[in-house]
C-alpha positions as CSV (number, residue, x, y, z in Angstrom):
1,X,108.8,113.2,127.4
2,X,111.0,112.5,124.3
3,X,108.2,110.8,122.4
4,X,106.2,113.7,123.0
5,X,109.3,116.2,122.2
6,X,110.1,113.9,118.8
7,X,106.0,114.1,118.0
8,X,105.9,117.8,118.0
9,X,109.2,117.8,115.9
10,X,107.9,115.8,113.1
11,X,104.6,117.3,113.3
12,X,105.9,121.0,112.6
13,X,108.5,119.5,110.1
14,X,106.3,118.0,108.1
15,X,103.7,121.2,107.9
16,X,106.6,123.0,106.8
17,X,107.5,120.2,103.9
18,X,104.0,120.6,102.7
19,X,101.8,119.1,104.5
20,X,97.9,120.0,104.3
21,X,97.0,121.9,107.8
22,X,93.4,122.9,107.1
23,X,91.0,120.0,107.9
24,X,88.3,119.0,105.3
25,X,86.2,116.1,104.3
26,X,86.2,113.1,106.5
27,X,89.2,110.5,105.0
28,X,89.5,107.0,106.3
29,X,93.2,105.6,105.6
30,X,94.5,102.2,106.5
31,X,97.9,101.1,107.1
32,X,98.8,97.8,106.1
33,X,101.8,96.4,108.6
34,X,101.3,98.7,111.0
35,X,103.2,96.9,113.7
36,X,106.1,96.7,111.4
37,X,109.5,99.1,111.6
38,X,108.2,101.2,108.7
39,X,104.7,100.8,109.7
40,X,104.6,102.3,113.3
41,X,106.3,105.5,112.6
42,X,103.8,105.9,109.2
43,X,101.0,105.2,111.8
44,X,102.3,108.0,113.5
45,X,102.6,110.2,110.7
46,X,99.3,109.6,109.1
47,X,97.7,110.5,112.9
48,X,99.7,114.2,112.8
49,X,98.1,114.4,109.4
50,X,94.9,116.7,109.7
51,X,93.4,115.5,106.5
52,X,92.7,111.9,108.1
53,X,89.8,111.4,110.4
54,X,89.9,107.5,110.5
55,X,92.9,105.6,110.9
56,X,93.0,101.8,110.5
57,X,96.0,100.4,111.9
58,X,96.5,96.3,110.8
59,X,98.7,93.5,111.2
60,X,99.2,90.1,112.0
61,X,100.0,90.8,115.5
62,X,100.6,93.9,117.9
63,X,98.3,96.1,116.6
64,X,96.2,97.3,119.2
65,X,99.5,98.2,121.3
66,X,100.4,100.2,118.2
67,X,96.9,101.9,118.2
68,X,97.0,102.7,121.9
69,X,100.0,104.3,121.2
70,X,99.0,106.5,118.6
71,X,95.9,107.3,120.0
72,X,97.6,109.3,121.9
73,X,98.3,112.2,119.7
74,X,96.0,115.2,120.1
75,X,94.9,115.1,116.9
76,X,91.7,115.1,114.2
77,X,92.2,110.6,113.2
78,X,90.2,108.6,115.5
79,X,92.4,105.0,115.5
80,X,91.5,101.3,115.4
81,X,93.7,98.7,115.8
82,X,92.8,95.5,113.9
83,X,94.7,92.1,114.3
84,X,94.8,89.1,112.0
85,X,93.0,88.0,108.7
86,X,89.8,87.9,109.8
87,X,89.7,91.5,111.0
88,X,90.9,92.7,107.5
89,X,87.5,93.4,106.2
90,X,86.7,95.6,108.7
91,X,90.1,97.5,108.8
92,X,89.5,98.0,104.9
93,X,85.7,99.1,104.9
94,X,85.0,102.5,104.0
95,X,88.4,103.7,103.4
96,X,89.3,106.1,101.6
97,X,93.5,105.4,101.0
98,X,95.2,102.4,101.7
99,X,98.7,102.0,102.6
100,X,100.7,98.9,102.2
101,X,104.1,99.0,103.7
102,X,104.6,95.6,103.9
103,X,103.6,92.5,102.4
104,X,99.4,92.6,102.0
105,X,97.4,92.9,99.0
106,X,94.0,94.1,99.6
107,X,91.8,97.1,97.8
108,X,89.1,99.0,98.1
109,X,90.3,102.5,97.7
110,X,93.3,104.1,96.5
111,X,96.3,101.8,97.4
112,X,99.5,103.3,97.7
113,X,102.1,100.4,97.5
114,X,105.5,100.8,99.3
115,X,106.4,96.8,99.8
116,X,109.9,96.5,97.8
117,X,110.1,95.9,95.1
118,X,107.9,98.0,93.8
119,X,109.0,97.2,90.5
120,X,107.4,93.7,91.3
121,X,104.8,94.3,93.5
122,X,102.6,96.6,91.8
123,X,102.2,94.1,88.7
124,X,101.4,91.5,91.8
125,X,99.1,93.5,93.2
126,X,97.5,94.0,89.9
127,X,97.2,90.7,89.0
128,X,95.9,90.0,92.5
129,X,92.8,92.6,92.2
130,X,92.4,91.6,88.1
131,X,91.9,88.0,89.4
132,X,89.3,89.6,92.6
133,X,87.4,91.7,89.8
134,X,88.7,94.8,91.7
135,X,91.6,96.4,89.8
136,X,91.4,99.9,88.9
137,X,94.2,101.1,87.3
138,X,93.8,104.4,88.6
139,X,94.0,103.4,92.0
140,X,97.0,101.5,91.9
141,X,100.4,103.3,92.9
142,X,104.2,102.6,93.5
143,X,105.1,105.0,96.1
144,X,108.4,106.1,94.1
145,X,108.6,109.9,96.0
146,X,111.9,108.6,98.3
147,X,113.5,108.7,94.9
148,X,112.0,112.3,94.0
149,X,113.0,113.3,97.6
150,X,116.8,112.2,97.1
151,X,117.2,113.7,93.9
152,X,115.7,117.2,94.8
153,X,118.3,116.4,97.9
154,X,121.5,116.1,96.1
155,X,120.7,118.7,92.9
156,X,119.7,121.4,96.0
157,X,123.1,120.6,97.3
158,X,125.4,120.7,94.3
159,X,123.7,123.8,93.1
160,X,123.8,125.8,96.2
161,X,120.4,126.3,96.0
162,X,117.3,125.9,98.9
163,X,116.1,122.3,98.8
164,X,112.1,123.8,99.1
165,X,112.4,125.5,96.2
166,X,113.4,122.6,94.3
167,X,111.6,119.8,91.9
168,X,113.0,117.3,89.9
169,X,111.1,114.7,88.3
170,X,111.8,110.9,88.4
171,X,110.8,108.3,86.1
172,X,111.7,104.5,85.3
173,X,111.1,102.3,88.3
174,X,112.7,101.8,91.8
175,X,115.3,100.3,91.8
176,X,118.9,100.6,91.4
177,X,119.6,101.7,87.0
178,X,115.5,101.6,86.7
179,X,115.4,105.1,88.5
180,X,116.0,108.2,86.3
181,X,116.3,111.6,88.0
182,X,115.7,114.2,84.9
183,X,118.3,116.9,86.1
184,X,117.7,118.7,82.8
185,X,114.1,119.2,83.8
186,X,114.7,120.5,87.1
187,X,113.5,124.2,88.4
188,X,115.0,126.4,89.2
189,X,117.6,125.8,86.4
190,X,120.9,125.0,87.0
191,X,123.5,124.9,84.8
192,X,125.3,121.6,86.1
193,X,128.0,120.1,84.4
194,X,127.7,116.8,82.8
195,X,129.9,115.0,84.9
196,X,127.8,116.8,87.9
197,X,124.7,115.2,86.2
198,X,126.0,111.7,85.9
199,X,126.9,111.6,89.8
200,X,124.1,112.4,90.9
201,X,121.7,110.4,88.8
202,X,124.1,107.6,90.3
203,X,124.2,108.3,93.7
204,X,119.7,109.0,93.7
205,X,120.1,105.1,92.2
206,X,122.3,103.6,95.2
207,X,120.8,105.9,97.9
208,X,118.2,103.5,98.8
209,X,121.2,100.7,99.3
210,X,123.4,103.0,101.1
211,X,120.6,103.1,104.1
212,X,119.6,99.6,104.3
213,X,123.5,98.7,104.7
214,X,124.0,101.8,107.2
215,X,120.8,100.3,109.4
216,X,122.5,96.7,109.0
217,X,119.6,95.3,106.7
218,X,116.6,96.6,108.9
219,X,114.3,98.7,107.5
220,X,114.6,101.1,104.5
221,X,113.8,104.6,104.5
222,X,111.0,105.1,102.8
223,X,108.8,106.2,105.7
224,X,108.8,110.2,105.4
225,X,108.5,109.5,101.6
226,X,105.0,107.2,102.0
227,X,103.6,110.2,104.4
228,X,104.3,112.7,101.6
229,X,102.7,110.7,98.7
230,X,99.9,109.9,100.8
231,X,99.0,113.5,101.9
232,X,99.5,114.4,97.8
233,X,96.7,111.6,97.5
234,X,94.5,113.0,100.1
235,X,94.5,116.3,98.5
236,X,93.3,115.1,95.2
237,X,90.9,113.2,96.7
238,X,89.1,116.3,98.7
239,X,89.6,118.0,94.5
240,X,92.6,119.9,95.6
241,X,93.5,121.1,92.1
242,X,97.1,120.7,90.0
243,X,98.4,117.8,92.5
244,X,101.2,116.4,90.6
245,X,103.5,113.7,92.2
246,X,105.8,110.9,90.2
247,X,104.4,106.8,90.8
248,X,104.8,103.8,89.5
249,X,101.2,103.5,88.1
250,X,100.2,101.1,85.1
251,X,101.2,103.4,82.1
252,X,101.6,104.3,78.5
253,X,104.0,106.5,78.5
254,X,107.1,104.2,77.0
255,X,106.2,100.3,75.4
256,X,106.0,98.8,79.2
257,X,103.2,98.1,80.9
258,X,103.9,100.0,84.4
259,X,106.8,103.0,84.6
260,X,107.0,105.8,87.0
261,X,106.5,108.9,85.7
262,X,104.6,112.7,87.1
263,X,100.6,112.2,87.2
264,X,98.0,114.6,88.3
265,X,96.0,113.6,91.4
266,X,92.3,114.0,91.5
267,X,89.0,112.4,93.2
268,X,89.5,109.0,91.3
269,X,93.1,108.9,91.7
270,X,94.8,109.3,88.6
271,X,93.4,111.7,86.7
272,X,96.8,112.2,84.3
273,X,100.0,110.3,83.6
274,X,102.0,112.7,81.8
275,X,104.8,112.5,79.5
276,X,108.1,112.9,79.7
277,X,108.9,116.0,77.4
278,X,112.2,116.8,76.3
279,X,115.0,114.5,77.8
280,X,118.9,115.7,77.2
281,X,121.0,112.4,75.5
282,X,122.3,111.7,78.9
283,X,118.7,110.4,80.0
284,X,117.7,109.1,76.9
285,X,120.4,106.5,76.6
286,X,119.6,105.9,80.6
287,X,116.0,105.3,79.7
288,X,117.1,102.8,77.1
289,X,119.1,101.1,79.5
290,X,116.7,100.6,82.5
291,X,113.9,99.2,79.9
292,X,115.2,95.5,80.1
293,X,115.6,95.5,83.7
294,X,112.5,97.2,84.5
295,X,110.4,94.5,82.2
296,X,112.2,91.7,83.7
297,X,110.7,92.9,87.1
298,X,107.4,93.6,85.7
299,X,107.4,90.2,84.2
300,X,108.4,89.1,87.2
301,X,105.6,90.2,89.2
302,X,103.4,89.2,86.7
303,X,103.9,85.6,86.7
304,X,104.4,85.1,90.2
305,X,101.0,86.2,90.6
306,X,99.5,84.0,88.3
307,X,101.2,80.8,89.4
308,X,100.0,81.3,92.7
């Protein structure tokens, strides 16, 4: 009775946080991990989403116990479990979006990667389909939205406005100084002091830490954030105009190679990264600052792909 009580729950929340409710084209979507702590409950998630009509669940093990389980939810996705390396193919084929919440690198779709660190393992991953003759750098995202969530979070808060009414780009990476919440671009306007501005900047950059203490090092909480980027990615796929959602995605928008910035979401994935506009000093200096440590874990990535 709870589970079905807790399913209802989320399904309703997430409806009202955005999520598409009117079926359209048929979307196949794989989860990567799926028996994993972060992977079951985005199983879950992805099967109260009406936009999917396949959904690959696979892992190493424990899959089809996961799939049974899903299965169970009256709703549009038809679910597979698949176990093991040699069912991967088959878990992959005609998908549509991939999701990687833990430690695979496969593609044949849009890949949305949410494996920390992000700031690494999308320049893996990269390297990994560059080597396969796959890469498509339109294809390729960091899920970064847990930071976009937090930020919108903690300015709805401190300005005494409703969080749903509320966007605030985030750019950099994601992780720790790499993340940078643009306050100053925020809507609806506030007129925050600066002080204001500098907490919350620092507490959207240590939220992620705060949770993986809290829960005693197991699991993050990235899960409602991966369900909301993968719906945006949906909905550009089925040509849903003016989708516009912040990822780590292989950029020019500053000197580096990758940075997290807003892009526009269409039928091949990225159809726009855009710029960053006007930034106050504040966020200048802090995107000077995150530069070096965002590179090193580029870099990072980068050649621990290549030796392997």
């Amino acid at each position: 009775m709870f589970r079905s009580v807790a399913r209802s729950a989320a399904g309703k929340h997430l409806i009202r946080r955005g999520y598409a409710t009117e079926p359209v084209p048929a979307r196949k979507v794989a989860v990567l991990g799926a028996a994993g702590r972060i992977g079951q409950p985005l199983a879950l998630l992805m099967k109260l989403n009406p936009l999917v009509s396949q959904l690959a669940l696979y892992d190493i093990a424990n899959t089809p116990g996961v799939a049974a389980d899903v299965s169970d939810v009256n709703s549009r996705a038809e679910v597979a479990g698949y176990v093991g390396e040699e069912q991967l193919e088959k878990a992959l084929d005609g998908c549509d979006l991939v999701i990687i919440p833990a430690g695979c690198q496969e593609s044949l779709a849009l890949v949305n990667m949410i494996s920390n660190p992000v700031n690494s393992t999308v320049p893996i991953a990269a390297e990994v389909f560059k080597k396969a003759g796959t890469y498509d750098e339109k294809k390729l995202f960091g899920v970064t939205t847990l930071d976009v969530v937090r930020a919108k979070t903690f300015y709805a808060e401190k300005a005494k406005i409703k969080v749903a009414d509320v966007n605030v780009p985030v750019v950099g990476g994601h992780a720790g100084i790499t993340i940078l919440p643009l306050f100053s671009q925020a809507t609806p306007k506030a007129n925050l002091a600066e002080g204001d501005i500098k907490v919350l900047t620092k507490r959207t950059q240590v939220g992620g830490t705060e949770v993986v203490e809290a829960k005693a090092g197991k699991g993050s909480a990235t899960l409602y954030a991966g369900a909301i980027f993968a719906d945006a990615c949906l909905k550009g796929l089925n040509g849903v105009p003016d989708v516009v959602e912040c990822s780590f995605v292989q950029s020019t928008v500053t000197e580096l190679p990758f940075f997290a910035s807003k892009v526009r979401l269409r039928k091949n994935g990225v159809e726009e990264v855009l710029g960053l506009s006007s930034l106050s000093e504040y966020e200048k200096n802090g995107l000077e600052s995150l530069k070096p440590e965002l590179k090193a874990s580029i870099d990072k990535g980068i050649n621990f792909a290549n030796q392997s």
